[in-house]
N, C-alpha and C positions, 0 to 999 in steps of 0.2 A: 363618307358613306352616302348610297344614293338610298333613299326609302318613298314609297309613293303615299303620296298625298292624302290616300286614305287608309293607310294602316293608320290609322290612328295609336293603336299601342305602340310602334315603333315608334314615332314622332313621340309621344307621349317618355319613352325611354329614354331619345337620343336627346333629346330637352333636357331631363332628369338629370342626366348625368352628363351633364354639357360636352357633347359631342359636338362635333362638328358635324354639318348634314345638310344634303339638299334633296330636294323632291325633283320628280320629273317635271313640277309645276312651277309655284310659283316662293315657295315657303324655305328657308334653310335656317342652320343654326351657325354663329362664328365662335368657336373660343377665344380668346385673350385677342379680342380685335383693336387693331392699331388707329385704323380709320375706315370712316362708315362715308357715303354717298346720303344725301339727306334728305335722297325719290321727295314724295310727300309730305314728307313731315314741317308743319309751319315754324318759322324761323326761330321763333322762342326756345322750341324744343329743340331744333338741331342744334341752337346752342347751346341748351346746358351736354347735349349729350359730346358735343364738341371736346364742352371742357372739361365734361366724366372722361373720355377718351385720352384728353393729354394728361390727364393726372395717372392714367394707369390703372383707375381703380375697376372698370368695367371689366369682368370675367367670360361674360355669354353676352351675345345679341342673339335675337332673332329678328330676321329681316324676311317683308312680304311684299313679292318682287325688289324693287329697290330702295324702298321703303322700312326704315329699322323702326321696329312696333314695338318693342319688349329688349330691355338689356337688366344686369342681373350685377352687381355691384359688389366689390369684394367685399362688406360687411354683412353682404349677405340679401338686402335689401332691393326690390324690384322696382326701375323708371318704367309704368307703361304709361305711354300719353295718351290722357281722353281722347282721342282723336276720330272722328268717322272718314272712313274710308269706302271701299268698295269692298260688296259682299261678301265677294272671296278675302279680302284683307280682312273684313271683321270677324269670319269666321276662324281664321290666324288669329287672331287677338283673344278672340273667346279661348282656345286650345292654347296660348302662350299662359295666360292670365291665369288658366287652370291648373297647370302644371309649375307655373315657378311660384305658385302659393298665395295669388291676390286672390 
């Protein structure tokens, strides 16, 4: 599903209820992702989310541009990493953080 980058209730939805989703920008959601590209994210992180990924456990990402900011854990439990990024990513992380309940 394509939704723009500023409905924010739609985003806010398609989060919720882990859809799948991309903006005409730079924001989307993956359900049950196999493997992620690790854009910016520093090494530490893209490993553990490496090996959330090959355990199976990871349910949703959400990825800003190519960069996975927020993934959503089948216990239920949310990985975002501290990380700063670029304005538009942290304003993606402020809206991910908001929505999967940190």
């Amino acid at each position: 599903m394509k939704i723009s980058s500023r409905d924010s209730l739609a985003m806010i939805k398609a989060i919720g209820a882990e859809e799948n989703f991309t903006t005409h920008g730079a924001l989307s959601g993956v359900a049950n992702p196999e493997y992620a590209y690790p854009g910016q994210m520093p090494e530490a992180h893209a490993q553990r989310l490496a090996r959330d990924l090959a355990t199976g456990d990871v349910t949703y990402m959400i990825v800003s541009y190519v960069t996975p900011i927020a993934w959503k854990m089948r216990d239920g439990s949310v990985r975002r990493p501290r990380v700063t990024y670029s304005r538009t990513t942290s304003a993606h992380q402020g809206k991910a953080g908001y929505v999967l309940g940190e």
